[in-house]
DOGU-759850 format. One record per residue (C-alpha): residue number from 1; residue in one letter; chain; y, x, z. Coordinates in nm, 4 decimals, always signed. Example, Ala and Ser with C-alpha at 12.3 -4.5 7.8 and 13.67 -1.06 7.14 Angstrom:
<atoms>
ATOM    k  r  c     north      east        up
ATOM    1  A  A   -0.4500   +1.2300   +0.7800
ATOM    2  S  A   -0.1060   +1.3670   +0.7140
</atoms>
This chain:
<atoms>
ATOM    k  r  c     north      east        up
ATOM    1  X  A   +0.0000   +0.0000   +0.0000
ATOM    2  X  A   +0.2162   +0.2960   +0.1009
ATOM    3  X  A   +0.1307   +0.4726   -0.2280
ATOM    4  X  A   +0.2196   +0.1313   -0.3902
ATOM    5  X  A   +0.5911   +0.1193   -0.2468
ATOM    6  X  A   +0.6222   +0.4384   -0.3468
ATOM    7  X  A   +0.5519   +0.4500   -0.7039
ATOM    8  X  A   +0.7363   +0.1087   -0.7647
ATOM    9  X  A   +1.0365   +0.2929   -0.5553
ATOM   10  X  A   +1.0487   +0.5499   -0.7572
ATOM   11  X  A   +1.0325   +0.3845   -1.0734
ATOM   12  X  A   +1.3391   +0.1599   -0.9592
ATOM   13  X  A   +1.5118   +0.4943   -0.8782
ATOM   14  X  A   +1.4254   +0.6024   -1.2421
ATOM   15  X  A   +1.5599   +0.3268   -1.3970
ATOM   16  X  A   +1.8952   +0.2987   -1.1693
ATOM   17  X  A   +1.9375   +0.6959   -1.2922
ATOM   18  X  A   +1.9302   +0.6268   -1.6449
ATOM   19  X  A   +2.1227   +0.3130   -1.6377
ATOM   20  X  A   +2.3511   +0.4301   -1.4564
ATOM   21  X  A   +2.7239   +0.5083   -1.6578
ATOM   22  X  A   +2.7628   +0.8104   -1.4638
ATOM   23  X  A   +2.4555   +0.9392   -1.6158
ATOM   24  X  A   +2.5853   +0.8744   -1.9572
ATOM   25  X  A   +2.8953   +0.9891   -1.8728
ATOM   26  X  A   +2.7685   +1.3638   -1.7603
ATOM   27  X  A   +2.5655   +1.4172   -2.0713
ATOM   28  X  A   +2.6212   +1.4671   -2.4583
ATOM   29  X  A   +2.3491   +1.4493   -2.6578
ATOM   30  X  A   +2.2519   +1.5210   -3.0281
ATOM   31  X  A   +2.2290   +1.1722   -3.1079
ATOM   32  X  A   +2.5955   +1.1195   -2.9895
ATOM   33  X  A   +2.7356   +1.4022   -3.1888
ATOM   34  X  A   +2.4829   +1.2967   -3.5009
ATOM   35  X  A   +2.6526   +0.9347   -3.4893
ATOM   36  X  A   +3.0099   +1.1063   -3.5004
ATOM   37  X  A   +3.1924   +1.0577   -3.8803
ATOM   38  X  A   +3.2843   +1.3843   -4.0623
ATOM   39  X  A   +3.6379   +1.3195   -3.9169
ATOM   40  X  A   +3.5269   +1.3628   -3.5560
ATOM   41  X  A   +3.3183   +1.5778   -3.6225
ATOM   42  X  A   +3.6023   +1.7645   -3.7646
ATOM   43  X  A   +3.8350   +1.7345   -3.4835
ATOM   44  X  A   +3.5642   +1.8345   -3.2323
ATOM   45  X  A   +3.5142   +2.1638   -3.4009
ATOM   46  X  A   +3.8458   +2.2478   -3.4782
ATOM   47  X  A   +3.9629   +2.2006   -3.1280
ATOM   48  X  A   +3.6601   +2.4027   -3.0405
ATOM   49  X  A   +3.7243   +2.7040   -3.3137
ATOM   50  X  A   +3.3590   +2.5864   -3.3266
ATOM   51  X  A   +3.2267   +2.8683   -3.6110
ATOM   52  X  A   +2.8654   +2.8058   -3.5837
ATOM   53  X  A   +2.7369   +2.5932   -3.9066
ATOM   54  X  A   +2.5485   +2.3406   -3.6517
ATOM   55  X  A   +2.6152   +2.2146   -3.2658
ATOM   56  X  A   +2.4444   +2.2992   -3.0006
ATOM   57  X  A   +2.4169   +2.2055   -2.6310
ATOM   58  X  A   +2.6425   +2.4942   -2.5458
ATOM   59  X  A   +2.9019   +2.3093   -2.7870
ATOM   60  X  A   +2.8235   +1.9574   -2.6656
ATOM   61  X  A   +2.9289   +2.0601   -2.3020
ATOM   62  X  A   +3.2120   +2.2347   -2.3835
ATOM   63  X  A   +3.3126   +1.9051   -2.5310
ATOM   64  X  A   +3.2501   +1.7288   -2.2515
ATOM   65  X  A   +3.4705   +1.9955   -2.0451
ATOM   66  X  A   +3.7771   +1.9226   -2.3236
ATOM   67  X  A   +4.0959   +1.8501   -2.1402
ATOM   68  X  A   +4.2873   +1.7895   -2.4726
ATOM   69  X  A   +4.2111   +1.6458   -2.7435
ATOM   70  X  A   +4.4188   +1.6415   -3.1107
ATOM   71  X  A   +4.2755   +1.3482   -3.3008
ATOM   72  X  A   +4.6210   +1.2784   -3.4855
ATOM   73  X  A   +4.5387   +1.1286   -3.8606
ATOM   74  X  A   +4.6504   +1.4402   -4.0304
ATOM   75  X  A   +4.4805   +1.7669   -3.9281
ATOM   76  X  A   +4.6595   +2.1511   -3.9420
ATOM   77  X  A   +4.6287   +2.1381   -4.3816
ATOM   78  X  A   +4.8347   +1.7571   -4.3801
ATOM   79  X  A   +4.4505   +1.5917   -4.5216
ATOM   80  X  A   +4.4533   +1.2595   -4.3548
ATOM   81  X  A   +4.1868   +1.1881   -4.1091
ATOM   82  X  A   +4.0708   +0.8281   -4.0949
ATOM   83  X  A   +4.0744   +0.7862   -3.6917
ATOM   84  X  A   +3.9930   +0.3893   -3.6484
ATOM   85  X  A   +3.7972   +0.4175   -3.2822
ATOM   86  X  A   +3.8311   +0.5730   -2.9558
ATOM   87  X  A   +3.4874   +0.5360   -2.8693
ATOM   88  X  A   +3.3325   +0.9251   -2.9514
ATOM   89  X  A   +3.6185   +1.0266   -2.6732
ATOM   90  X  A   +3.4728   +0.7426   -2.4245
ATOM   91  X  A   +3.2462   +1.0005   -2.1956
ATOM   92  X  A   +3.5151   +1.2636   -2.2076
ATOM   93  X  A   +3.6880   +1.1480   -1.8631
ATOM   94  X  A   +3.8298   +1.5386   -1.7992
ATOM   95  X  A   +4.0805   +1.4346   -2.0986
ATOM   96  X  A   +4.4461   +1.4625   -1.9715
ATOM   97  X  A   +4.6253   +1.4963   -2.3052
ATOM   98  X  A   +4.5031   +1.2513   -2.6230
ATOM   99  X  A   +4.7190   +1.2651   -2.9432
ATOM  100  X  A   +4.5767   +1.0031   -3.1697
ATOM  101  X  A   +4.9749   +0.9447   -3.3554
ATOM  102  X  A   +4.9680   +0.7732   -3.7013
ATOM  103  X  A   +4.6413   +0.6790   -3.6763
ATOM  104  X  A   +4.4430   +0.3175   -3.7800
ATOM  105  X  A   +4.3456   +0.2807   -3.4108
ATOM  106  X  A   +4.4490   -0.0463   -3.2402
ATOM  107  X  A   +4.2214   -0.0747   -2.9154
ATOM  108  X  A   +4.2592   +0.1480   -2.6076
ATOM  109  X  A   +3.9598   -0.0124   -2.4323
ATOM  110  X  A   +3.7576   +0.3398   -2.4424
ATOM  111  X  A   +4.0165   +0.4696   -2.2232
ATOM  112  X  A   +4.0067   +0.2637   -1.9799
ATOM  113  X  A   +3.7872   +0.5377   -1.7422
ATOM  114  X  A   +4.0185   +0.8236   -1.7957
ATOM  115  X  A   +4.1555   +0.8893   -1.4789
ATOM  116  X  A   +4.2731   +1.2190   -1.5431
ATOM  117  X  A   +4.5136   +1.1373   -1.8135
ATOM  118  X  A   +4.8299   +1.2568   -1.8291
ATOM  119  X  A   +4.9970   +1.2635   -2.1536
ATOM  120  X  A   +4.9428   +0.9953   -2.4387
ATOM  121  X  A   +5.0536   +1.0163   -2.7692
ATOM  122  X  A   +5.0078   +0.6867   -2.9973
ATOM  123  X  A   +5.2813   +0.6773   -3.2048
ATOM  124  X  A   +5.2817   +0.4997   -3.5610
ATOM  125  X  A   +4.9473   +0.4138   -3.4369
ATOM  126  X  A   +4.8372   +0.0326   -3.4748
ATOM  127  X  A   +4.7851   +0.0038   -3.1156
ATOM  128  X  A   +4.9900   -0.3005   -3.0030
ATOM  129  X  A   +4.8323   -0.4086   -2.6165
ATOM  130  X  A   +4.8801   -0.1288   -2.3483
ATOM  131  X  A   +4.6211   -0.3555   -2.1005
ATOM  132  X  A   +4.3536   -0.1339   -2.1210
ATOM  133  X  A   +4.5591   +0.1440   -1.9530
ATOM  134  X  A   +4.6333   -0.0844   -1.6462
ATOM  135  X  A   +4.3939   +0.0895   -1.4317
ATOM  136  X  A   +4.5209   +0.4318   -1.5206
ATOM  137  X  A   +4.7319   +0.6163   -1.1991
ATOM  138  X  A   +4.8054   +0.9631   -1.3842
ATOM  139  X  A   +5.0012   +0.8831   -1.7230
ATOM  140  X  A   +5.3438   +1.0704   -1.6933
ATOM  141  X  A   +5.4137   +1.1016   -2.0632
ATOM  142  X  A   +5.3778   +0.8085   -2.3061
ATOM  143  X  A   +5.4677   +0.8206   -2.6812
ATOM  144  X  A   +5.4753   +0.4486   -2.8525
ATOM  145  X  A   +5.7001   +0.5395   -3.1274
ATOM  146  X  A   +5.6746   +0.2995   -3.4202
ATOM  147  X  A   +5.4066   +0.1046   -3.2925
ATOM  148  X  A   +5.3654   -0.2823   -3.2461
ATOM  149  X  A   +5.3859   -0.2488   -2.8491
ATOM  150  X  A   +5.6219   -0.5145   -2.7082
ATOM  151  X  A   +5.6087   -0.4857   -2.3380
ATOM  152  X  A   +5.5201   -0.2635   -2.0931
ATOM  153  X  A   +5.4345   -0.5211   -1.8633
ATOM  154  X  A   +5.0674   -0.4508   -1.8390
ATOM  155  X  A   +5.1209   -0.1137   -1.6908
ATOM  156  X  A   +5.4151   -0.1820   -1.4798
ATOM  157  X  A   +5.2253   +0.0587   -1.2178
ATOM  158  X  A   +5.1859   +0.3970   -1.4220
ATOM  159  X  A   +5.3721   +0.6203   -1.2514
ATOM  160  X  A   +5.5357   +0.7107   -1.5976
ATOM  161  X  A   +5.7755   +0.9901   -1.6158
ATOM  162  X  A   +5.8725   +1.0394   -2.0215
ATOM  163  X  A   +5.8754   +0.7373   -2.2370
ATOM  164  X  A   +5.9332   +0.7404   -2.5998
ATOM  165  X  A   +5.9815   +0.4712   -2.7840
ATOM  166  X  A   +6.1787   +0.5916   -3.0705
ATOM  167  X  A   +6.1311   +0.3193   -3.4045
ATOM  168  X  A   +5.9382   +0.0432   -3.2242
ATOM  169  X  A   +6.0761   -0.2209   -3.3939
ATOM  170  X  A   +5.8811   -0.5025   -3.2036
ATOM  171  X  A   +5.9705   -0.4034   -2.8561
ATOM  172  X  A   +6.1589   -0.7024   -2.6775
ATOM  173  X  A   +6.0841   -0.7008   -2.2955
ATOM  174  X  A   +6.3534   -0.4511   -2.1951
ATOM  175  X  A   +6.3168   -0.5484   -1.8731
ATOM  176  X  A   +6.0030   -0.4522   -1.8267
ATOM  177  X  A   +6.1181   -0.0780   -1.8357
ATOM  178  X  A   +6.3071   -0.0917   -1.5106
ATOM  179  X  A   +5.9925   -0.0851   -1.2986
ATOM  180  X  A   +5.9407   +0.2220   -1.3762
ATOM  181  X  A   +6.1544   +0.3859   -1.1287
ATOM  182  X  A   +5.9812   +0.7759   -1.1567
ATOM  183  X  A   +6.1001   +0.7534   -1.5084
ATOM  184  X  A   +6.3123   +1.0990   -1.5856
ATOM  185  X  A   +6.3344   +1.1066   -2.0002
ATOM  186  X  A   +6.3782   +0.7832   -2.1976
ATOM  187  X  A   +6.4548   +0.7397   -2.6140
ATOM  188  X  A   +6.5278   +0.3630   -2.7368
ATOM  189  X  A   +6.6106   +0.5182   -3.0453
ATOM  190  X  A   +6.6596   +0.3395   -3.3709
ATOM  191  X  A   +6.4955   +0.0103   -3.1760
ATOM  192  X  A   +6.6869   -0.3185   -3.1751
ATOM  193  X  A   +6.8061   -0.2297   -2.7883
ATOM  194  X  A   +7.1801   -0.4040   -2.7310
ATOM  195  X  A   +7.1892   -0.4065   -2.4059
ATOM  196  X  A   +7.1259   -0.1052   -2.1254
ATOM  197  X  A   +7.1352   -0.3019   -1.8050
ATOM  198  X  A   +6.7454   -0.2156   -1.7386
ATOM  199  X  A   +6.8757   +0.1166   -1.7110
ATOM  200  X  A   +7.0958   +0.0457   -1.4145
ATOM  201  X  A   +6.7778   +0.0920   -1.1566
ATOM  202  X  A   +6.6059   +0.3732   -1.2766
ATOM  203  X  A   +6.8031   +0.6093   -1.0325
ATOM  204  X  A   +6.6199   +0.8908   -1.1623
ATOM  205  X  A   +6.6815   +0.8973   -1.5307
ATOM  206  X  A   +6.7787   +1.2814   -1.6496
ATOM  207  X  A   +6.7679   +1.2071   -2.0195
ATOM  208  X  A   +6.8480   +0.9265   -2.1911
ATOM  209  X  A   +6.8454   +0.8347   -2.6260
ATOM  210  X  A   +6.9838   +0.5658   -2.7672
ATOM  211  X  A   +7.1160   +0.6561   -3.1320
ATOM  212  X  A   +7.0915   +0.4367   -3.3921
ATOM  213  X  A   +7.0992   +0.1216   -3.2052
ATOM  214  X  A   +7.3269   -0.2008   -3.1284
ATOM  215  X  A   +7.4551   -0.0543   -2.8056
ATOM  216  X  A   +7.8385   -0.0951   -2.7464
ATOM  217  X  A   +7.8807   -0.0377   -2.3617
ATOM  218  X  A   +7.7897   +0.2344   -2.0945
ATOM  219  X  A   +7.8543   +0.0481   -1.8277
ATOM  220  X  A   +7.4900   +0.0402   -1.6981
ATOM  221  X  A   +7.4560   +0.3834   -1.6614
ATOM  222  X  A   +7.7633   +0.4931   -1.4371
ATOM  223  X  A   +7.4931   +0.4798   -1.1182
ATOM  224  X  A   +7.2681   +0.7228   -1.3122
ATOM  225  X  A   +7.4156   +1.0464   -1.1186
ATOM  226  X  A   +7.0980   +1.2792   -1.2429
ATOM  227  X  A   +7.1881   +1.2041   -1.5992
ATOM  228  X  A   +7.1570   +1.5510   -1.7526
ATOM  229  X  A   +7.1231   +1.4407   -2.1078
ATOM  230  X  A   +7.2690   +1.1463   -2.3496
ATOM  231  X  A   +7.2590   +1.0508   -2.7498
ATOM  232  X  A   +7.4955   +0.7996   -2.8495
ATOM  233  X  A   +7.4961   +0.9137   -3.2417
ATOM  234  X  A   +7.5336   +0.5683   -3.4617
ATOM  235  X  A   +7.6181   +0.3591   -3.2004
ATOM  236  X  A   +7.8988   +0.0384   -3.1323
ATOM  237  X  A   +8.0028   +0.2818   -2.7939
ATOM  238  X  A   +8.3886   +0.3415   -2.8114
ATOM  239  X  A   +8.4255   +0.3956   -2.4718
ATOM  240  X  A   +8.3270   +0.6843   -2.2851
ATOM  241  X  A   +8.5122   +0.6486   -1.9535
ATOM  242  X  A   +8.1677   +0.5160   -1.7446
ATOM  243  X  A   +8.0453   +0.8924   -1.8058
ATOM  244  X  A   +8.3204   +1.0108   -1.6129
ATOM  245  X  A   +8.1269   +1.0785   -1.3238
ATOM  246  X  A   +7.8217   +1.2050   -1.4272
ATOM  247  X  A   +7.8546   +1.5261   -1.2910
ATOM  248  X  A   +7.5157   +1.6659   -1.3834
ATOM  249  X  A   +7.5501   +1.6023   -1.7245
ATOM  250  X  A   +7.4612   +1.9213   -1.9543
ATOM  251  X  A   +7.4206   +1.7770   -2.3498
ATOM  252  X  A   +7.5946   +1.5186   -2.4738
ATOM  253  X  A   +7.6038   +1.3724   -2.8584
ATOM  254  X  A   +7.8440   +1.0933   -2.9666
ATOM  255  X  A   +7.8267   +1.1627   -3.3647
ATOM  256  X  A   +7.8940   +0.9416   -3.5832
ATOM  257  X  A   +8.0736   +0.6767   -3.3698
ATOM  258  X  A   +8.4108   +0.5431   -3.3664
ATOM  259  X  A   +8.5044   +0.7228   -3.0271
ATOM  260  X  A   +8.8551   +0.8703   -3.0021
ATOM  261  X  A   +8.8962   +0.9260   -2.6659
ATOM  262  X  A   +8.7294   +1.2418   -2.4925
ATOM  263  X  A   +8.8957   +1.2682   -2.1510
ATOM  264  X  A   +8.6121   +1.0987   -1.9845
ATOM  265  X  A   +8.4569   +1.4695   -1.9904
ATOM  266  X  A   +8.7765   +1.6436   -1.8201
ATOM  267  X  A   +8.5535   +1.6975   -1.5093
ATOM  268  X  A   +8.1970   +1.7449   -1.6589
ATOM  269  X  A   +8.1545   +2.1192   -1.5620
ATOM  270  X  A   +7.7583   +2.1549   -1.6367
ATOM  271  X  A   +7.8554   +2.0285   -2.0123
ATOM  272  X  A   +7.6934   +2.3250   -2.2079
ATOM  273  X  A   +7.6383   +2.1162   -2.5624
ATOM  274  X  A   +7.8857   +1.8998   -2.7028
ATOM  275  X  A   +7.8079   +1.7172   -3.0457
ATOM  276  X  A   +8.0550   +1.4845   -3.1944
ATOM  277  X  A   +8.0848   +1.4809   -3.6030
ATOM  278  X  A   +8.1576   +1.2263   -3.7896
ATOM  279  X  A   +8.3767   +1.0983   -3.5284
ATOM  280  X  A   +8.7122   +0.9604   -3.4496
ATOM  281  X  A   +8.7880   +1.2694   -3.1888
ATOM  282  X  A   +9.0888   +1.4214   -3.3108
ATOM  283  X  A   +9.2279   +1.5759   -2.9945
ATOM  284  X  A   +9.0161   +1.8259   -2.7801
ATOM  285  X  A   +9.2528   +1.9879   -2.5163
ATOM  286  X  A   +9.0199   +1.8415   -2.2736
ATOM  287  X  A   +8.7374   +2.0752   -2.3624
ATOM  288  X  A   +8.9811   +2.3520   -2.1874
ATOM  289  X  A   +8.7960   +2.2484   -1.8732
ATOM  290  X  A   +8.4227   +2.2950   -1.9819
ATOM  291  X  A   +8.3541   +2.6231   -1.8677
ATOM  292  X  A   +7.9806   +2.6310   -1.9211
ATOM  293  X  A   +8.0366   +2.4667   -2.2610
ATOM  294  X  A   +7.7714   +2.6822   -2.5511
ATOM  295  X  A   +7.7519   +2.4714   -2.8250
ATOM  296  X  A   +8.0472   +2.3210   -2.9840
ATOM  297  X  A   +7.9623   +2.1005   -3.3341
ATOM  298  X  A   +8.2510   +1.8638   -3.4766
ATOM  299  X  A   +8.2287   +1.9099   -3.8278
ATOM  300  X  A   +8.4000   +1.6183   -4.0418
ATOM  301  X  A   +8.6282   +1.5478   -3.7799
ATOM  302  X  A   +9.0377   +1.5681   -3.7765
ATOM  303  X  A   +9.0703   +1.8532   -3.5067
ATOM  304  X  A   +9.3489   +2.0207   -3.6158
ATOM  305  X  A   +9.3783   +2.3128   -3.3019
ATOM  306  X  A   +9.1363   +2.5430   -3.1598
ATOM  307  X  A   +9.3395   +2.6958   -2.8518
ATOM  308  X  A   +9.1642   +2.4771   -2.6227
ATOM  309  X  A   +8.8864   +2.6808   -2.6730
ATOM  310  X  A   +8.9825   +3.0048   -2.6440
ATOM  311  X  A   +8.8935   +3.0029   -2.2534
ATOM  312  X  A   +8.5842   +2.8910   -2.2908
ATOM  313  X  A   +8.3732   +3.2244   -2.1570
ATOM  314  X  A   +8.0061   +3.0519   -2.2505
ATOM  315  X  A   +8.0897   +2.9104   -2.6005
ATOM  316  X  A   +7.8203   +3.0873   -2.8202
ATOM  317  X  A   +7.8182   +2.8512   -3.0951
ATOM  318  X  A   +8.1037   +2.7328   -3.2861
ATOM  319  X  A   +8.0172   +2.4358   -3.5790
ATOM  320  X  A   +8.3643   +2.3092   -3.7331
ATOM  321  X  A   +8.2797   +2.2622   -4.0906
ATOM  322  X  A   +8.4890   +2.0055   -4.3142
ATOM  323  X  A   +8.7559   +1.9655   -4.0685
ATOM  324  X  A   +9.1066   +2.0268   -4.0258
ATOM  325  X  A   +9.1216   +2.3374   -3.8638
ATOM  326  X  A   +9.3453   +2.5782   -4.0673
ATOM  327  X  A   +9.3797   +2.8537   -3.7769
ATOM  328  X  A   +9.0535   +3.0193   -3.6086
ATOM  329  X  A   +9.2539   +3.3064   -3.4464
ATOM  330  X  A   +9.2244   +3.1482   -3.0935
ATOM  331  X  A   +8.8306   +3.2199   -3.0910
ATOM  332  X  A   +8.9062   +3.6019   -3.2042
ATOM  333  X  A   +8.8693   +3.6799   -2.8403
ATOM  334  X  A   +8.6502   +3.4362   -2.7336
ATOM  335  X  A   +8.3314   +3.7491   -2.6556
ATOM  336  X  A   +8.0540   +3.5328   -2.6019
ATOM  337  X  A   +8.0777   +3.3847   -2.9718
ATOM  338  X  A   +7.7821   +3.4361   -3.1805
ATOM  339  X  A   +7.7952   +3.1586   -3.4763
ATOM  340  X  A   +8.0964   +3.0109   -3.6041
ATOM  341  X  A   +8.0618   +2.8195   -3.9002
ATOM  342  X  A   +8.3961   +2.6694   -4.0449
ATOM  343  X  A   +8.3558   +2.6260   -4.4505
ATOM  344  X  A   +8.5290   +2.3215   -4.5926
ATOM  345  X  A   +8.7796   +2.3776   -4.3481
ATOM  346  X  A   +9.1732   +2.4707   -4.4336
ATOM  347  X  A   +9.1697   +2.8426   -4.3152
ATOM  348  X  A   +9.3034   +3.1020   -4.6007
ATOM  349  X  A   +9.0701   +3.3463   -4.7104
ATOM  350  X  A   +9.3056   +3.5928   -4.6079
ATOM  351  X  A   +9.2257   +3.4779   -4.2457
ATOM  352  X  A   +8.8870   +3.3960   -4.3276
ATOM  353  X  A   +8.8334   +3.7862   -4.3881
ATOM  354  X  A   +9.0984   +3.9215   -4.0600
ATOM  355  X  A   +8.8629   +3.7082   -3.8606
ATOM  356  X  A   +8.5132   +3.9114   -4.0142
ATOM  357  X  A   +8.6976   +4.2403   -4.0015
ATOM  358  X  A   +8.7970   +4.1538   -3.5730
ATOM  359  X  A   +8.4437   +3.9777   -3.4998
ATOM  360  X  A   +8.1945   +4.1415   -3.7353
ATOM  361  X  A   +7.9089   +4.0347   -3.5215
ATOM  362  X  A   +7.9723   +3.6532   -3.5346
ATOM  363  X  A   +7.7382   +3.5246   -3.7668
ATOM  364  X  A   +7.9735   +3.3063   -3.9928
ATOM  365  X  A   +7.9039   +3.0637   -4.3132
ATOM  366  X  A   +8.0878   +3.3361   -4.5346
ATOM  367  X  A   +7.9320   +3.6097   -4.6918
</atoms>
């Protein structure tokens, strides 16, 4: 009887192993990579440097021990790569980065076990439902650019820290990016965004892009004090006075907008890139202040006067092409200058060449 209980234990035991999804989960076998397409097998091996001609068990574990993973629909030649499943990536729960960008895959379901995943990249996929990653704790960096996605909703509890969402041209629920209060980097790029007061709570936001898009006031983001980085290019903002106080801020692009007035940066000292073409900025004697200013571009602008420059000790790069500008004698002793670039502009050649012969190490757009 003993002998009995026994036997039919162990057999029970047997069957729990084998059934069991952890089981399945700590193994790779031949039959699983034999059932792969030529386009995983592809990516497997290339993400391997795999050079034998045929896998082995030594190449099936370190598969299984992967912690990336580029399955992107175009490989390192540009051949397309026709990715439509998730499913050979399933048992590979060490996976903290996936890039599966402009590929045919719509479900996530085979990710639904990764708990170690960090990073994931889906743009121009067809992937339009995020529910499958509700369960995942360890996503800091998600890329949805120009895919279907409409709300975050469904993973309101990823503790995300970078969200892209440059192109998606179906997102709506702007409100459901405001529980995400870890968030640090945020693009709303070319989207149909209008309005930024989701923004308002997301104390923590260091960079922030918004070009291209209906946006006409700042407002929201005057309680954003960590605000290191903004892109206003192609916007409806004319007003830049709810930056005033964003102390921390350190790049800062308002191209091609219909902004005139700058003094909303007379007390941004940590500004080190300034970008503002194509705009309505004529007057820049408030730059005078920006001592760790670097990068200056305002090409296609009417600036008229460099002098407000010449104190600036950090400018490196100068960009001033098709303006104005018919004196450049003020940056002569401006030391830290490496590039200035001012063709199209209304300085004589005579000065053009006094200004190669004083700074012949400033790389300039004259040769």
């Amino acid at each position: 009887m003993i002998t009995k209980n026994i036997k039919k234990g162990f057999l029970v035991f047997m069957i729990c192993l084998f059934a069991s999804p952890s089981f399945a989960q700590d193994n790779l076998s031949m039959e699983w990579w034999n059932g792969l397409d030529k386009y995983w097998k592809g990516i497997f091996t290339s993400q391997l440097m795999w050079q034998e001609d045929t896998m082995t068990e030594e190449g099936l574990q370190k598969i299984k021990a992967l912690t990336s993973i580029n399955a992107s629909a175009y490989d390192d030649y540009g051949d397309e790569r026709i990715i439509t499943t998730l499913e050979p990536i399933a048992a590979l729960t060490n996976l903290e980065d996936i890039d599966i960008s402009y590929t045919r895959v719509k479900d996530l379901s085979p990710l639904k076990n990764m708990q170690n995943l960090k990073r994931l990249n889906l743009a121009y996929s067809r992937v339009n439902d995020l529910t499958a990653l509700n369960h995942s704790m360890t996503i800091h960096e998600l890329f949805l650019s120009g895919t279907r996605v409409k709300s975050l909703a469904p993973i309101a509890n990823i503790p995300l820290e970078s969200l892209d969402l440059f192109q998606d041209k179906a997102f709506e629920d702007w409100a459901s990016i405001s529980n995400f209060k870890t968030l640090k980097s945020l693009s709303i790029d070319e989207t149909n965004a209008e309005d930024l007061s989701f923004v308002s709570s997301i104390k923590g936001l260091e960079e922030l892009k918004l070009s291209y898009t209906k946006v006409a006031d700042l407002t929201p983001i005057k309680k954003l004090k960590k605000l290191k980085l903004l892109q206003i290019q192609k916007t409806q903002i004319v007003d830049l006075s709810p930056i005033k106080k964003s102390k921390n801020l350190e790049h800062l692009n308002i191209s091609n907008t219909a902004i005139t007035d700058i003094s909303a940066l007379a007390k941004l000292k940590k500004l080190h890139t300034f970008y503002f073409s194509d705009s309505k900025v004529s007057d820049i004697s408030v730059l005078s202040n920006s001592i760790a200013m670097n990068e200056l571009t305002f090409s296609n602008t009417d600036v008229t006067d460099l002098n407000s420059l010449s104190t600036l000790e950090n400018l490196s790069i100068l960009i001033i092409t098709g303006t104005k500008v018919k004196d450049v004698s003020a940056m002569v002793g401006v030391k830290s200058l490496s590039i200035m670039y001012f063709r199209d502009t209304q300085v004589s050649k005579e000065d053009i060449d006094k200004f190669k012969v004083e700074r012949p190490n400033v790389e300039t757009d004259f040769f």
